[in-house]
Every structure is written in structure tokens, then in C-alpha cells.
C-alpha positions in Angstrom: -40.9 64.9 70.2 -39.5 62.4 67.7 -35.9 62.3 67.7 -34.2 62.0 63.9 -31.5 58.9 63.7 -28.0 60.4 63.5 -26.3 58.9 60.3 -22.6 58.6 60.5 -20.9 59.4 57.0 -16.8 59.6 56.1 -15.9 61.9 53.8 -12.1 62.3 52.5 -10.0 65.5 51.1 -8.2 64.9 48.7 -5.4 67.1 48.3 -3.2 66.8 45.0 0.5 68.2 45.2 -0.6 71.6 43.9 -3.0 72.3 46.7 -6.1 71.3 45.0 -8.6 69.4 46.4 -10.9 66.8 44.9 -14.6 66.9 44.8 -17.2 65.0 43.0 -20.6 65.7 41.7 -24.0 64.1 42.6 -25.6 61.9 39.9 -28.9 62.6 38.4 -31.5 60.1 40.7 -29.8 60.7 43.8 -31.0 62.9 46.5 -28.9 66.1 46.1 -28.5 65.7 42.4 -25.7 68.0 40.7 -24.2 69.6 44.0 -20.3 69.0 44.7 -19.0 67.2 47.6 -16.3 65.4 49.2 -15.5 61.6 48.2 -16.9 58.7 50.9 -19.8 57.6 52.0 -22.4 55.3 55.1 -20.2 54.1 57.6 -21.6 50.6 57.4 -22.8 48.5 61.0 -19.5 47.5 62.6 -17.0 49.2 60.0 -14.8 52.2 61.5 -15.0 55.3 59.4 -11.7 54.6 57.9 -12.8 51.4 56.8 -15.4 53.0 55.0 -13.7 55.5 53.5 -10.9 52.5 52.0 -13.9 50.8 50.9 -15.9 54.3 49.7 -12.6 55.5 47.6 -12.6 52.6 45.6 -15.7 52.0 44.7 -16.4 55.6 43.5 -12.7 56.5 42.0 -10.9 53.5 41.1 -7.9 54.3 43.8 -6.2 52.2 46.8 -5.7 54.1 50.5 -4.0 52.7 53.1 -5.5 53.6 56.7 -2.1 55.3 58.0 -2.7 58.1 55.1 -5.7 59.0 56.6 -5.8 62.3 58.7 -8.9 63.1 60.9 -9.5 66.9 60.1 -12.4 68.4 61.0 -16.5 67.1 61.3 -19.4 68.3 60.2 -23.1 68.1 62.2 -25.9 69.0 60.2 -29.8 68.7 61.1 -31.3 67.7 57.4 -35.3 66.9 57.4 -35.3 63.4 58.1 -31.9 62.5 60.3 -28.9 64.0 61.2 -25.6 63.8 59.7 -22.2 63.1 61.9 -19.3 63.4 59.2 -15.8 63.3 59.7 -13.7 64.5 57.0 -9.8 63.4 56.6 -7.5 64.6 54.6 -5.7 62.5 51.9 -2.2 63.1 50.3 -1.7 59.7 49.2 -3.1 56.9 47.5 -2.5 54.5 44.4 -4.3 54.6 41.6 -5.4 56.7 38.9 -8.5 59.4 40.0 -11.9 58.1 38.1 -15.2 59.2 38.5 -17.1 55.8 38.7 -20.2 56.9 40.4 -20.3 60.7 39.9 -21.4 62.5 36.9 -17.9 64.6 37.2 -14.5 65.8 39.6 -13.1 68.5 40.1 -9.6 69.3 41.6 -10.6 72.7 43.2 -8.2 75.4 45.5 -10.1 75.9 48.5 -10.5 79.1 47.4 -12.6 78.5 44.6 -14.7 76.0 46.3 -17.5 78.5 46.4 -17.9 78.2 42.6 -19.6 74.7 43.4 -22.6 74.2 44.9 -22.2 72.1 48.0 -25.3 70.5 50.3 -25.1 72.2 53.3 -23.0 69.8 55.3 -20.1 70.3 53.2 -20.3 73.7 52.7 -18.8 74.5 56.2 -15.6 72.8 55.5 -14.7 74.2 53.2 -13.4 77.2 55.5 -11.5 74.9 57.6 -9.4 73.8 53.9 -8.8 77.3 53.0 -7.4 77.9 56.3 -4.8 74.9 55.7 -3.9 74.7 52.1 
């Protein structure tokens, strides 16, 4: 039996003043091309997923969060082909900076209850639920 490596992954809601929530699309080249999901990325070797998630934010949308407006939420675990993903998403109600998509081909601020207009890999899909239950 050969066992898959688990890959840990931080992912962020963020939720505008209205209730909306951000999410981003995939870029063409990248696995999962064109399908919406939540900001964040790898937690890197020796960085907490907060840390990554800082770093994550500002590399893909131009904005500044500080660690205290983090809020662990809810994780996902899904078995893909090749590994398995451990994500934690927090929710986000503040940060500085002005929303831009640097590494995505588009955002979206999205109630919960439309999330199922965008197609989502299936680790994210599943959290959505958990959103619509809060916001």
C-alpha cells in the first residue's frame, strides 16, 4: 500500500461588509484551471498556516493581514490522486489594501448562496455550506 503525502494548504474567506465573500479563479497552466476557490496557498516547511496565509494574501491580491484578524473556521480533507489535502480555512473581515487579482485570471465577491454558480475543485466545494450557514 503506498500512502499519499498529506499537503497542508491555508485558505482565507474573505468576507466584505455586505456578506459577500471573495473567491478567485485558477489561471490557465495551473492544475485546476478556471475553477473558483478561496485565496491562500502551501503552508511552507516551518511557517504556521497563518503565516502563510499573510504571506499568500499579498502575493496574490495586493492586501496586508495582520494575524489577530484571522479566524480558524472550518477544514477541509480531501483524497485527490496523488496526496491528500489538509486545509484550514479562516475567515477575514479585515485587512489593508485595495483587493487585486495578481495571480488569478478573475474575483469574485459572491453570497454564499450563489457560490454554487462557480465551479469549485472538490476541496472547496464543501465549505461552502459551512459559509452559508454563517453569513
Amino acid at each position: 500500500m503506498s500512502e499519499k503525502p498529506t499537503v497542508l494548504v491555508a485558505a482565507a474567506a474573505l468576507v466584505d461588509a455586505d456578506g459577500r465573500v471573495l473567491i478567485c479563479q485558477r489561471p490557465e497552466g495551473k492544475q485546476l484551471a478556471g475553477l473558483w476557490e478561496f485565496p491562500g496557498g502551501k503552508v511552507e516547511a516551518g511557517e504556521t498556516p497563518e503565516a502563510c496565509l499573510i504571506r499568500e494574501l499579498e502575493e496574490e491580491l495586493g492586501i496586508q493581514v495582520a494575524k489577530a484578524c484571522l479566524a480558524p473556521f472550518v477544514f477541509a480533507s480531501h483524497e485527490y490522486e496523488s496526496f491528500h489535502l489538509l486545509m484550514p480555512l479562516y475567515l477575514c473581515r479585515r485587512w489593508e489594501g485595495k483587493v487585486t487579482a495578481l495571480e488569478h485570471k478573475a474575483l469574485a465577491w459572491v453570497k454564499p448562496n450563489r457560490m454554487d454558480d462557480y465551479p469549485m475543485p472538490p476541496a472547496d466545494a464543501p465549505l461552502v455550506a459551512w459559509l452559508r450557514d454563517l453569513l
